[in-house]
TIDO-194559 format. One record per residue (C-alpha): x negated, y negated, z; residue in three letters. Coordinates in steps of 0.001 Angstrom, whole numbers, padded with zeros to 6 digits, always signed. Last residue first. Example, Ala and Ser with C-alpha at 12.3 -4.5 7.8 and 13.67 -1.06 7.14 Angstrom:
TIDO-194559
-013670+001060+007140Ser -012300+004500+007800Ala 
END
This chain:
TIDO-194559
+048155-007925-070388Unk +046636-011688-070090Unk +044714-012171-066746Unk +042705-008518-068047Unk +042200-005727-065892Unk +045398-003865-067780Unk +043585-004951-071143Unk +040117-003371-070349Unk +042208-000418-069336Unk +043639+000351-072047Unk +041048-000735-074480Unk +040514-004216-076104Unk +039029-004589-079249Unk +038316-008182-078803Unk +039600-009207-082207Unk +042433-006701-082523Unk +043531-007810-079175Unk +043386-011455-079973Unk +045607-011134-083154Unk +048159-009739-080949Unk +047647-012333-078191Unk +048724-014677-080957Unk +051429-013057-082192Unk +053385-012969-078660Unk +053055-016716-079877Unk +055547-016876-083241Unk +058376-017018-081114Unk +057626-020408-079864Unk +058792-021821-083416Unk +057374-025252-083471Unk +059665-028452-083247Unk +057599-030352-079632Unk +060403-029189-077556Unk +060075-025834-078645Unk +056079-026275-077780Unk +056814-027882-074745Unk +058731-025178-073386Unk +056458-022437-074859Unk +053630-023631-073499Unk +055209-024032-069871Unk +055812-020500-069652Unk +052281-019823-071003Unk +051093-021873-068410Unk +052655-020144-065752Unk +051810-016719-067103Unk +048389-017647-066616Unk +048604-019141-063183Unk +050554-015864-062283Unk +047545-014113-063723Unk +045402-015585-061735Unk +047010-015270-058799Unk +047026-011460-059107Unk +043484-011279-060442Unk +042234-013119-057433Unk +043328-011206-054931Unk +044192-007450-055104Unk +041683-006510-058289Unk +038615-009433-057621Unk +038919-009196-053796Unk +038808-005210-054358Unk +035387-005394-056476Unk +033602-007339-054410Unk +034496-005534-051514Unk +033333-002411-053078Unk +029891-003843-053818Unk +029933-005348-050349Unk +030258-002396-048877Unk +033526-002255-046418Unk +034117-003114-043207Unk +032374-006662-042274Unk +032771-007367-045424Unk +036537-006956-045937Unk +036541-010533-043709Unk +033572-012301-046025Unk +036233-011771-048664Unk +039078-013195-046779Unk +037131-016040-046169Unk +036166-016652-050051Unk +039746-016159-050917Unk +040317-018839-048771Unk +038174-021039-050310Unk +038916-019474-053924Unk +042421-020628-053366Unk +041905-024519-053157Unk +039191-024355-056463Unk +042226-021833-058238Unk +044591-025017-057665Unk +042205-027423-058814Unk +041757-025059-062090Unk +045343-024736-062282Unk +046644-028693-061979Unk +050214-027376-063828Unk +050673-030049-066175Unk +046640-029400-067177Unk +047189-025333-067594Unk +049995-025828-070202Unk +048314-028950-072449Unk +045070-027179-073440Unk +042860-030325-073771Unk +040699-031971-072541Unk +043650-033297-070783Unk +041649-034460-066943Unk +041587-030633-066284Unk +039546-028630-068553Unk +041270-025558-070991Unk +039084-024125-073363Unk +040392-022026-076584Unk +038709-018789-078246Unk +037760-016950-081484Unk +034059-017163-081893Unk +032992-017581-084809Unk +031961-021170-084123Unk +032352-024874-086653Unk +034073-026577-083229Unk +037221-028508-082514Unk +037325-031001-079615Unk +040811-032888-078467Unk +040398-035043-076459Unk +043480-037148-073786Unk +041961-039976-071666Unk +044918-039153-068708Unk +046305-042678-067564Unk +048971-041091-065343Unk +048666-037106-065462Unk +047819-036378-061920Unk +050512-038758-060718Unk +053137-035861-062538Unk +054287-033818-059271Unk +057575-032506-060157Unk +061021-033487-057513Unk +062163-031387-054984Unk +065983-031478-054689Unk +066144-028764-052053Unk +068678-026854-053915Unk +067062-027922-057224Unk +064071-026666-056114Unk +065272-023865-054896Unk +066657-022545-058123Unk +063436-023412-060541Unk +061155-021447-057947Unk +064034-018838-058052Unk +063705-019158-061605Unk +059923-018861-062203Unk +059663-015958-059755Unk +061693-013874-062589Unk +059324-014661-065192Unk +057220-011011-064073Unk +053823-010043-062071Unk +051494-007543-061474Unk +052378-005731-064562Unk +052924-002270-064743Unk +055705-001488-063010Unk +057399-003640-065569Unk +056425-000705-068578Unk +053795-001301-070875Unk +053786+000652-073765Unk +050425+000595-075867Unk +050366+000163-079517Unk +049462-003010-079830Unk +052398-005009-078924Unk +054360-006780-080295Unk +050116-028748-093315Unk +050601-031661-092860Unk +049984-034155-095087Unk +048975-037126-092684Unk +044979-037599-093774Unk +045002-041315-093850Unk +047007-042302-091036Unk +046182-039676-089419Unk +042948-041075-089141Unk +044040-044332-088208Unk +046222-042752-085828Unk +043166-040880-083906Unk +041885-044318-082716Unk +038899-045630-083829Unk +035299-045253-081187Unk +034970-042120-082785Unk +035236-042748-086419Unk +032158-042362-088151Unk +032215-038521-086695Unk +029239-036862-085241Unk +030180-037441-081406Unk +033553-035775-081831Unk +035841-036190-079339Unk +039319-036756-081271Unk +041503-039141-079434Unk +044984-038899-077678Unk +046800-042338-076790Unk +046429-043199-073331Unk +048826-041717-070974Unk +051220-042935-068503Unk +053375-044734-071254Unk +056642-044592-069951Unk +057704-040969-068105Unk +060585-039359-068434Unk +058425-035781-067677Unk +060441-033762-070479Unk +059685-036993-073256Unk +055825-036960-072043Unk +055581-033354-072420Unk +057172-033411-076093Unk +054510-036557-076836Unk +052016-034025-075737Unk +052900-031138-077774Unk +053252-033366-080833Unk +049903-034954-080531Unk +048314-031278-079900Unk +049547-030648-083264Unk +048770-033464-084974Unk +044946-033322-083501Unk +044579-029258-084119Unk +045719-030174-088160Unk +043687-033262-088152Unk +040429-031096-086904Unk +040977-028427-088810Unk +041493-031327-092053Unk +038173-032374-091411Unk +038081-036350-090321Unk +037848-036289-086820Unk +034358-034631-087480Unk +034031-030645-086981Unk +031192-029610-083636Unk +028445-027508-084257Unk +025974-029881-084726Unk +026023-030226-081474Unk +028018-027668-079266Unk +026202-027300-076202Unk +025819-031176-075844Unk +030299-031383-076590Unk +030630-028718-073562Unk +028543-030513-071474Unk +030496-033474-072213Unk +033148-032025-071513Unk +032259-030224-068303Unk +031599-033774-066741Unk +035088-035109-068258Unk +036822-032122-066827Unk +034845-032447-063522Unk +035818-036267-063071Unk +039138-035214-063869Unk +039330-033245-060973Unk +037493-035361-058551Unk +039783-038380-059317Unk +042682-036038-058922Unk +041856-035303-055308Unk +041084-031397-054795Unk +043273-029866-051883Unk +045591-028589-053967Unk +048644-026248-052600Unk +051321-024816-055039Unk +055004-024896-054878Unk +056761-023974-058305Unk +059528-025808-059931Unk +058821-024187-063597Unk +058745-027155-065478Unk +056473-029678-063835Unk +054403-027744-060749Unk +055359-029190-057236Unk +052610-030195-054720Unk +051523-029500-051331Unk +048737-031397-050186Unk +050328-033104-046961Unk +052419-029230-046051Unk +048709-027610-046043Unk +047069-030621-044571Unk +049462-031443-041505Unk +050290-027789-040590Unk +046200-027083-040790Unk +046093-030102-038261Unk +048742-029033-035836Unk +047381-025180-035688Unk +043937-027285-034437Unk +045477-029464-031997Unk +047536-026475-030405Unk +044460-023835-030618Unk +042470-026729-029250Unk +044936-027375-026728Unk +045398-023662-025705Unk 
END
């Protein structure tokens, strides 16, 4: 009884210690990863990222890359206006290792180069989807209840890159410590989906014991982590569109995004109902 006592009393301590609010949409979310560790794995995968690249990779000077840099610029001087916050970030740079100008702040290269610049035929119904918006205000109403207030230390003194590669492949990376999709780095989702997967993990060794492990596989993927991932997903679209009103573009225009990406990828039915964007 003591040790079930002692023990109940320390997973009470770490879950409530750890929990944190999302920015924006209110939510609750555990994270057990520190935010030193965290940004130390987005810089690590960076670099990675910028080694598999080479050669590959557009210098801070192309107008891609100037268009990508204003743009993400915008969005996160919009987050930094919603958050009230003074300064917690340095200013963003572009991350390519071929460029003259790496070490120079993206400004003086703006400075230079400153001209700027539905559905698919398949019916989804709500039943469909795993998950709706409306969780996002009664996260947004009890917080204000309970006067909870947004966790933002993770983004003090973030080293904000933005990388844009020469690659026919159309896709966008998102790695905590701002490198550099802005949604899922105010939210802390890959830390968050690190602090799930342990007890998903558990759970999964639990339908073991019943089930082949094939099939158990399989399940854990469907019932658990497809559902939080795609309420992770949805979160940082929701936040995406905030910032990028608040940053002057039309967030209208992004249901045409995932349009564009379904004709790309070809996706089928079912492919797209499996998917952590349907």
């Amino acid at each position: 009884m003591i040790i079930v006592l002692v023990g109940s009393g320390v997973l009470v301590t770490v879950y409530f210690g750890n929990l944190e609010t999302v920015p924006y949409t209110k939510r609750k979310h555990l994270v057990l990863l520190s935010e030193e560790t965290e940004k130390q794995m987005g810089e690590s995968q960076f670099e990675e990222l910028k080694a598999a690249f080479k050669g590959k990779i557009l210098p801070a000077i192309h107008p891609e890359s100037v268009r990508v840099t204003l743009i993400a610029k915008h969005i996160i001087e919009s987050l930094q206006r919603g958050l009230s916050h003074d300064q917690i970030w340095s200013d963003l740079e572009y991350a390519s290792p071929e460029s003259s100008l790496e070490h120079e702040s993206v400004h003086d290269t703006m400075a230079a180069l400153s001209e700027k610049e539905g559905n698919l035929g398949m019916n989804w119904s709500r039943e469909d989807e795993i998950l709706d918006d409306k969780w996002v205000q009664r996260s947004r109403k009890s917080s204000q209840v309970k006067g909870s207030q947004p966790t933002t230390s993770h983004l003090e003194g973030l080293n904000w890159e933005v990388l844009v590669v020469n690659e026919p492949i159309v896709n966008a990376i998102c790695l905590p410590g701002g490198k550099i999709v802005v949604g899922h780095a105010v939210a802390r989702h890959i830390a968050e989906t690190i602090t799930k997967d342990l007890w998903l993990d558990i759970l999964q060794l639990i339908l073991y014991q019943f089930i082949m492990p094939d099939l158990a596989d399989k399940m854990s993927a469907l019932l658990l982590r497809l559902p939080f991932s795609r309420r992770m997903e949805l979160e940082a679209d929701y936040i995406g569109l905030l910032l990028l009103a608040s940053a002057g573009y039309d967030p209208r225009v992004a249901p045409k995004v995932f349009e564009k990406l379904g004709k790309v990828a070809g996706d089928s039915a079912m492919q797209d109902y499996l998917s952590t964007h349907p």
